[in-house]
N, C-alpha and C positions, 0 to 999 in steps of 0.2 A: 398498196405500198404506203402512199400516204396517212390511211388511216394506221399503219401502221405504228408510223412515225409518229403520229399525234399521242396512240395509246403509252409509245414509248417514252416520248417526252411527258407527258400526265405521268408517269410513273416514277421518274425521274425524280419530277419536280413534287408528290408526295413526298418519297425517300429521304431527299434534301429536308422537305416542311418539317420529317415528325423527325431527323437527328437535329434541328433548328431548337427544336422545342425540346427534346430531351434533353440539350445543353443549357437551357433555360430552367428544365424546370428540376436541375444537379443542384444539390444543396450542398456545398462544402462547410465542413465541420472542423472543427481542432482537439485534436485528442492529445493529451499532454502529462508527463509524469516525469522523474526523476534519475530515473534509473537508465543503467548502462545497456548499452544494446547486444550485448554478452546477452544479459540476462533476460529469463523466462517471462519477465513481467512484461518486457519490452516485445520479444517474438510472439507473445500471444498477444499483446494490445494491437499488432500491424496482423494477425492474422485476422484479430475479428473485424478491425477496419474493414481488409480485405471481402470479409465472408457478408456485412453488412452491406457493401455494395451490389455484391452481387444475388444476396436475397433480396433487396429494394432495386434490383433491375437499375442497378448503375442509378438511383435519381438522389443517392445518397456518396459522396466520395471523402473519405477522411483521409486525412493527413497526421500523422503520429509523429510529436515532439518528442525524443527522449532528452535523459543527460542534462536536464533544466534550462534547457532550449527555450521556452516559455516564462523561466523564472522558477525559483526555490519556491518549496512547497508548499508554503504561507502564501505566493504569490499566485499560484495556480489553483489555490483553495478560493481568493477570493476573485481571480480571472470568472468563475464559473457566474457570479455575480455581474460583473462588469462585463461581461459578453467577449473576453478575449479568448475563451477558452470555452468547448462546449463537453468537454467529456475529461474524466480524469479518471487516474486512480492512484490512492490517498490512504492515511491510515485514519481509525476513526480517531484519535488524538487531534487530527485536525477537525474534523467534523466536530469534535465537541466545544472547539470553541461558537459556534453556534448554538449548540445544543449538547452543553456539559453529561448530560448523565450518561451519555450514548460511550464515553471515553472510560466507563467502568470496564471495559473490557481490557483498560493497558492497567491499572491495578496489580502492581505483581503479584504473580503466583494465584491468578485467575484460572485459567482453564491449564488443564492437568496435561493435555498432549493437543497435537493438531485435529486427532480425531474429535475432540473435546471441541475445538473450536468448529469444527467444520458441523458439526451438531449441532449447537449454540446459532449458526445461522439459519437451522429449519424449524427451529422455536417459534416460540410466543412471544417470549423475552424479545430475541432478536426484530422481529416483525416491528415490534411496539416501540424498540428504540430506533429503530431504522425510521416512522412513524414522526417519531417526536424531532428526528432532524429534518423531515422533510418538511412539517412543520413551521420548524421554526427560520430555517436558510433558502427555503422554496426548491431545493435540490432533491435529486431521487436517486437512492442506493439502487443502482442493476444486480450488481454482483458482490463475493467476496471472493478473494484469495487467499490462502496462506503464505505468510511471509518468510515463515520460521521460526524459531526460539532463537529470542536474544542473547547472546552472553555476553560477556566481558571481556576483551584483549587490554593487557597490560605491561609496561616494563618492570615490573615490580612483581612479585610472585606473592600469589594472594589463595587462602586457604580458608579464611572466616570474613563474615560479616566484619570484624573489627581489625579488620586488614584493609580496609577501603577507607577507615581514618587519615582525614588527610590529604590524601590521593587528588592531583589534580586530572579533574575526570570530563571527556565531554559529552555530553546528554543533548539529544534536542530541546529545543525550548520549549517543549510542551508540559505541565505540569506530572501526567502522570510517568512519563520517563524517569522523572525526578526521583520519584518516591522510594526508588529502593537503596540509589547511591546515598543519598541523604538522611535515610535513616540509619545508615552503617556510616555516618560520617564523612563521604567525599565531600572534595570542593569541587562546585561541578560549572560548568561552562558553556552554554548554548552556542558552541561555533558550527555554522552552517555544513552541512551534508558535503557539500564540493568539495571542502576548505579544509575537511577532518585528516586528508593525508599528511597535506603539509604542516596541521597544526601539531599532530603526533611525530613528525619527522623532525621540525623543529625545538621541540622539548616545551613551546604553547602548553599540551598538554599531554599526560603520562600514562592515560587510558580513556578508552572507550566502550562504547557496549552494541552491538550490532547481531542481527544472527549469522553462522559462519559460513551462509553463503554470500553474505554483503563484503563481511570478513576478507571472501576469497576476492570477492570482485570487483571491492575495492583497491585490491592489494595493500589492508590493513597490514597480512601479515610482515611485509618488509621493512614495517617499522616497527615493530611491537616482539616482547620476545615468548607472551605468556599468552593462552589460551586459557580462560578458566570459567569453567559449564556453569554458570549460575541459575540460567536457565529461568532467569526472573517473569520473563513476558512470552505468553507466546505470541505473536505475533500477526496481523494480516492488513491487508489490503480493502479499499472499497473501490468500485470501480462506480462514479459518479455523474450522472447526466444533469446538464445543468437547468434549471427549472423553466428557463424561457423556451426552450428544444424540447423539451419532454412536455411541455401543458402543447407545443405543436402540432406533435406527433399523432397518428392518427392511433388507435386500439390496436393495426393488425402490425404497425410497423413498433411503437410502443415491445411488442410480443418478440419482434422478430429483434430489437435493440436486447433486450432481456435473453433470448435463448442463448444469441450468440455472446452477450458477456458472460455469462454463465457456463458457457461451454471453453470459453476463453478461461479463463478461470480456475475453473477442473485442469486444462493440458496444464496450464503452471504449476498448480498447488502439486501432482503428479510429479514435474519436474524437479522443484523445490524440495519434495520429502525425498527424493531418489538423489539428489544433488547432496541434501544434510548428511545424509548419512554415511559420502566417503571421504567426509572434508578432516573426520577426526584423526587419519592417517595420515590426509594430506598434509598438516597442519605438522606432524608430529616430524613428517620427512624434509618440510623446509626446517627444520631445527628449534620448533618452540615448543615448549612445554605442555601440555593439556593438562588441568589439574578437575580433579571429582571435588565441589563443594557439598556440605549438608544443607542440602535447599530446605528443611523443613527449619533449621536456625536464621538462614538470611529471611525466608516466610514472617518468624515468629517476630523477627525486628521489628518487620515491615508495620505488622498487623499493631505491636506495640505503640509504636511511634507514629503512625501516620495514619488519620483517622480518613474517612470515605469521604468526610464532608469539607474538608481542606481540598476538595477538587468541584466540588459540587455533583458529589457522586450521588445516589443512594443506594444506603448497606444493603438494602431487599431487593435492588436488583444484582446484586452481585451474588447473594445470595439463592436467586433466581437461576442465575448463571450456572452455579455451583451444584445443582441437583438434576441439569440439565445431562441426559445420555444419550 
């Protein structure tokens, strides 16, 4: 009986040692991004949290910021630097201000549809700019997403390139967002992501450009009366490990960081194209206008007026881009 007792307590008092030590040897992480917990980008960044704990046997446990919980998106770009933040996802506009060339992909009227973009990230191209950011900010692309095709919501009803004259417009501060209101003449205004409701609801500012699922999610539509497909950017996401975690990581957990953002990823971008395509009714049934623009005349402005190297682009990878199927 006693030896019983002793095998019990030795048993015990293992059980106890190795959850001592698995609680020790738990790495918590900060995973952080912008976006509403409505949306897809958010349910699939807390599933893969989820799915990465439990492929690393719980010794990994992440916590997922949304809604700029962390800070606006300049602030979570460079958290991955300063170690407040170990995981993101971002668009490459940020990433290139590390590493400009990588942001030829926000160049309007780059990639022709999502298929186009989701293609463009099993390249060479893409490999080699992905490459040149890790490079240069010590960070490592896992994944991409698609975001969507950006358009334009307006109080003003706009039909050409030379109907954006003018126009108080807000744009993020990133340079290549710029390039299309700018070359059709808007005045445009870097007011932060949060702050875009109230800046359109106050008359701040009289349009914006988002894709129409941000549109919806933001509830752009209840201040804006114009919906018009410009269809300038297509859009996506990088889902970004930050370089002190990632040179940690061992090759097999590195694998299993990578599957599950990339399967994270896929259920969005999934989401994201099945979400686009019933917003143009939606849009039309809260009472705003949808208007068809000639994207091959706002293109031509673009390509006129605003040359690759006013970003620190170059042409050859955009044109890289551009032959990509």
């Amino acid at each position: 009986m006693l030896k019983k007792m002793t095998i019990a307590a030795v048993m015990s008092a293992a059980t106890l040692l190795a959850a001592i030590q698995a609680s020790v040897a738990q790495t918590k992480l900060k995973w952080a991004h912008v976006y509403e917990t409505s949306e897809p980008f958010h349910t699939a960044s807390v599933w893969a949290a989820q799915e990465i704990g439990k492929r690393t046997n719980g010794r990994y446990a992440i916590d997922v910021y949304p809604a700029s919980q962390l800070g606006k998106e300049a602030d979570i770009n460079q958290g991955l630097s300063l170690g407040s933040v170990d995981i993101i996802i971002s668009g490459s506009s940020f990433a290139a201000k590390s590493f400009p060339p990588i942001g030829v992909t926000y160049y309007p009227y780059t990639f022709r549809d999502a298929d186009h973009l989701l293609a463009y990230t099993k390249s060479d191209i893409f490999r080699e700019l992905a490459k040149g950011y890790e490079d240069k900010s010590g960070h490592h692309i896992v994944a991409v997403t698609y975001y969507g095709v950006r358009q334009t919501s307006s109080n003003k009803p706009i039909k050409t390139c030379a109907d954006l004259k003018g126009l108080k417009m807000r744009v993020p501060d990133v340079p290549a967002y710029l390039a299309m209101p700018r070359a059709c003449g808007a005045n445009t205004a870097p007011i932060a992501f949060a702050e875009v409701y109230l800046a359109l609801q106050n008359g701040t500012v009289e349009a914006q450009e988002n894709p129409l699922t941000t549109i919806e999610a933001k509830k752009f539509y209840e201040v804006q009366k114009h919906i018009v497909l410009t269809g300038h950017i297509v859009d996506h996401l990088n889902t970004v490990v930050a370089g002190a975690l990632w040179k940690k990581l061992s090759d097999e957990d590195k694998k299993i960081f990578t599957d599950v953002a990339q399967e994270a990823a896929a259920k969005a971008t999934a989401e994201i194209k099945q979400n686009e395509a019933k917003l143009v009714a939606f849009f039309k049934e809260k009472g705003l206008s949808v208007t068809e623009v000639d994207k091959n005349e706002f293109r031509d402005t673009v390509l006129k007026n605003v040359a690759f190297e006013t970003f620190g682009y170059r042409k050859a990878d955009w044109e890289k881009i551009q032959a990509v199927k």
